[in-house]
C-alpha positions in Angstrom: 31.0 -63.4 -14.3 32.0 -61.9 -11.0 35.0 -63.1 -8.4 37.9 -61.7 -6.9 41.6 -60.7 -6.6 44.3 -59.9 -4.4 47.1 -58.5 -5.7 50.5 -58.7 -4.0 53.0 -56.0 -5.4 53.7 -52.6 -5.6 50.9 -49.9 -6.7 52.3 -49.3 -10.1 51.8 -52.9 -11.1 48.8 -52.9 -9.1 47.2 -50.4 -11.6 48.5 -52.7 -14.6 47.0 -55.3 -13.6 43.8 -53.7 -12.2 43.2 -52.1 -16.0 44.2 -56.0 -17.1 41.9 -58.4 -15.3 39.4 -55.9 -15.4 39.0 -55.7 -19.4 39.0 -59.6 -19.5 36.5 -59.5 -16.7 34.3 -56.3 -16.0 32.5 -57.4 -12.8 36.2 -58.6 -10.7 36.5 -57.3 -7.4 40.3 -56.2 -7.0 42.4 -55.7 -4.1 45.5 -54.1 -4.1 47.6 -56.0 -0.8 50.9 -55.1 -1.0 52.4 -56.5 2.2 51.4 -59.4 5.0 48.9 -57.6 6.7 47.0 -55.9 4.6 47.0 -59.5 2.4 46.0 -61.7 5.5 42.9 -59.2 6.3 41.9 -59.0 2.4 42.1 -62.6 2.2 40.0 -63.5 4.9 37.2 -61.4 3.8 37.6 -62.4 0.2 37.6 -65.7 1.5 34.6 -65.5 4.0 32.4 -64.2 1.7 33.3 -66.9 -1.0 32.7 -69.5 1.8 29.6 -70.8 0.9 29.4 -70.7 -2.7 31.3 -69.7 -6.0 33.4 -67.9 -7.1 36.8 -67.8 -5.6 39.1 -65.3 -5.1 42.5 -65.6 -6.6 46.0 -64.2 -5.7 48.1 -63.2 -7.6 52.1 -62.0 -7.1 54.2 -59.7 -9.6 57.9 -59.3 -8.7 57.8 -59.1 -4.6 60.1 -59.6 -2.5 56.6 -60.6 0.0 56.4 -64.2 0.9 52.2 -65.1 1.3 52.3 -67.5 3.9 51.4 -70.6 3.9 48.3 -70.2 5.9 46.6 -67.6 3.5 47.5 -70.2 0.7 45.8 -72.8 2.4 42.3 -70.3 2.9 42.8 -69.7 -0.7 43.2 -73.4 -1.5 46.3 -72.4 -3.0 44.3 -70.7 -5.8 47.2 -68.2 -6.2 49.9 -67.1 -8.8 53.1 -65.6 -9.1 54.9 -63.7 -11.9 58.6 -64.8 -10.6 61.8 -62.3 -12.1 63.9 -65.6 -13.5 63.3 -69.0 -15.0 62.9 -71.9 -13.2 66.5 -72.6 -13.5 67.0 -69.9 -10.8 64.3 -70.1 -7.9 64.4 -68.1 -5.1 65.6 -64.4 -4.2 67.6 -62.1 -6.7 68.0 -64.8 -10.0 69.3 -62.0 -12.5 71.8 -61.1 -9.9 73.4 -65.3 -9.7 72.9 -66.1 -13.7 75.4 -63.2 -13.8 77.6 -64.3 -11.3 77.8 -68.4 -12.7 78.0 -67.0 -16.0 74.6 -68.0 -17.5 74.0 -67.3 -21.1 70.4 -67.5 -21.1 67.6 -66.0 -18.9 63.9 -65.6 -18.4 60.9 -65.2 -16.2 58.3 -67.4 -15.3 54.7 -67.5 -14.1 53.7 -70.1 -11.8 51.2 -71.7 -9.8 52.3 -71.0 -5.6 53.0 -73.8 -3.6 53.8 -74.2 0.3 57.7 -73.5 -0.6 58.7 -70.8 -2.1 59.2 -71.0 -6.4 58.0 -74.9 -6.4 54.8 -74.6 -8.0 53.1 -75.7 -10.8 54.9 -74.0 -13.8 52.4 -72.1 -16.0 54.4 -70.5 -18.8 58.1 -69.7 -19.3 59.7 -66.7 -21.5 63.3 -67.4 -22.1 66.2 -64.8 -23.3 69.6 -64.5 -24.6 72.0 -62.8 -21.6 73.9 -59.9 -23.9 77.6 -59.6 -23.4 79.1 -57.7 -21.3 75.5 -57.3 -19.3 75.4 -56.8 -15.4 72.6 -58.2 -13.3 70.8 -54.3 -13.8 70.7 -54.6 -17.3 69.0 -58.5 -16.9 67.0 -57.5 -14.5 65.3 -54.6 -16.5 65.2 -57.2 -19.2 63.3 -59.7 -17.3 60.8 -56.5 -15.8 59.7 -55.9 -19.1 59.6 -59.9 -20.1 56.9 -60.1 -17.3 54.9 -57.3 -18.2 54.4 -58.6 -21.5 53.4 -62.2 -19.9 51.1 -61.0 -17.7 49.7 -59.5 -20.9 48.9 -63.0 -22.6 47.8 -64.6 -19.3 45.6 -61.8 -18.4 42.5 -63.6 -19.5 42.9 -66.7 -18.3 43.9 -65.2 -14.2 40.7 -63.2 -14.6 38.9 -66.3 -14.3 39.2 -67.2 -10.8 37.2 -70.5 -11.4 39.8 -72.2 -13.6 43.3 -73.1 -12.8 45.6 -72.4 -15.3 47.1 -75.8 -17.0 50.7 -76.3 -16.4 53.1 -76.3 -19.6 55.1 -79.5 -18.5 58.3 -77.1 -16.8 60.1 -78.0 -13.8 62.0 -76.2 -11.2 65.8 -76.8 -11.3 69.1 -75.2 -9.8 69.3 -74.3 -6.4 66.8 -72.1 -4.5 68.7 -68.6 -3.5 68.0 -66.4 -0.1 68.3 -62.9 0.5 71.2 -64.1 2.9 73.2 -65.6 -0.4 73.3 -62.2 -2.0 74.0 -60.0 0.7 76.9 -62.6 1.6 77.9 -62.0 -2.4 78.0 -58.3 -1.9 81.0 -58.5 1.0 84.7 -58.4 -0.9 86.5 -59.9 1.6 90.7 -60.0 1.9 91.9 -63.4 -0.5 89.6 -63.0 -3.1 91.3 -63.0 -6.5 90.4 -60.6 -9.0 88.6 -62.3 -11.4 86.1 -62.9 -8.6 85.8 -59.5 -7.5 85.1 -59.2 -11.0 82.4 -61.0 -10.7 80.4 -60.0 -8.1 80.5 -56.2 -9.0 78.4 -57.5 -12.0 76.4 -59.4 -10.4 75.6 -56.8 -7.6 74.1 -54.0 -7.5 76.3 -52.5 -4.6 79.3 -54.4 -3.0 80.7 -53.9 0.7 84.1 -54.3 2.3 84.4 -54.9 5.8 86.4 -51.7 7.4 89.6 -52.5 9.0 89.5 -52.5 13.0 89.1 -49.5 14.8 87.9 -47.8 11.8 84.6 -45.8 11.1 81.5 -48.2 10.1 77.6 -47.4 9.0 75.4 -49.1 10.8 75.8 -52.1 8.8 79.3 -52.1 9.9 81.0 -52.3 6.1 81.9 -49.1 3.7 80.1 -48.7 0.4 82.3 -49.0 -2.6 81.8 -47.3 -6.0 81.1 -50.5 -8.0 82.3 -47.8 -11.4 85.8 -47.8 -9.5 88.6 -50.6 -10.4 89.1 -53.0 -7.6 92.6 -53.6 -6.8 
């Protein structure tokens, strides 16, 4: 059985998944698309030369931080999957990074079906874990990496199939959907904040900034760095 994939992430997973899909299906045609224009110029020609009869080509997304837009969903009637680094409890941009912050016990990573909205799909298979104590967002992070390595393992067979959607396991998106924005606004320590909170966000964060007092020397982002292995005072 032939067909075809795009694959949106970095090279390194790119090869995984290449060596994957292509011992579950010898004949695949692979892509390897790792940002917007490169995906919108492999999808069209997957797409145009799927137009007029089987099979169809299928995307699929491991750990980006690259949104497919809507209109390449639509050319590939949403025939597209994503390996997402958090459960469905934390949608949205940097999850391992706000189950730290609110305290969250548990984690995981899911694998869903993509949808118009970001991390709304059809949920295809959830893998849950303990959060250790003491962990920062890093060490969850690394955690939930190698959680979806190991899915992408199991579901290998079924994504090389482009024909045949993969059957939702009954899961449903809950909590509240995070931006970029909401984390780099978690990274700023700002004057008033108790300690405990500080706390807080140098766990969750993989680098927190302090505004520089007026008159004082700024990078370009106009906030100083701060050692997040240094005690806050």
């Amino acid at each position: 059985m032939s067909g075809r994939v795009l694959l949106l992430m970095k090279g390194p997973e790119a090869d995984f998944f290449r060596d994957l899909l292509r011992r579950a299906n010898p004949t695949l045609a692979i892509s390897h698309c790792p940002d917007v224009d490169s995906l919108t110029a492999c999808a069209k020609s997957a797409t145009d030369k799927a137009a007029s009869s089987r099979p169809r080509a299928r995307l699929i997304a491991f750990s980006t931080q690259v949104v497919a837009p809507r209109a390449i969903l639509e050319r590939l009637s949403y025939n597209a999957y994503n390996f997402h680094p958090g459960p469905p409890d934390y949608p949205g941009s940097k999850p391992s990074a706000f189950a730290i912050y609110e305290g969250a016990r548990n984690f995981g990573v899911t694998l869903h079906r993509m949808a118009a909205r970001v991390d709304s799909g059809e949920i295809v298979a959830v893998d849950r874990f303990p959060i250790a104590d003491a962990a920062s967002a890093r060490d969850v992070a690394i955690e939930a990496y190698g959680r979806m390595a190991r899915l992408a393992l199991t579901a290998a067979p079924a994504l090389a199939q482009v024909d045949r959607p993969l059957p939702p396991d009954g899961s449903v998106w809950r909590g509240v959907k995070r931006r970029m924005a909401d984390y780099e606004a978690l990274r700023v320590i700002t004057p008033g904040l108790s300690q405990s909170e500080v706390a807080r966000r140098f766990a969750a964060c993989d680098g927190i900034y302090c505004p520089l007092p007026s008159g004082a020397a700024a990078d370009e982002a106009g906030a100083a760095p701060m050692d997040p292995n240094r005690s806050a005072s």
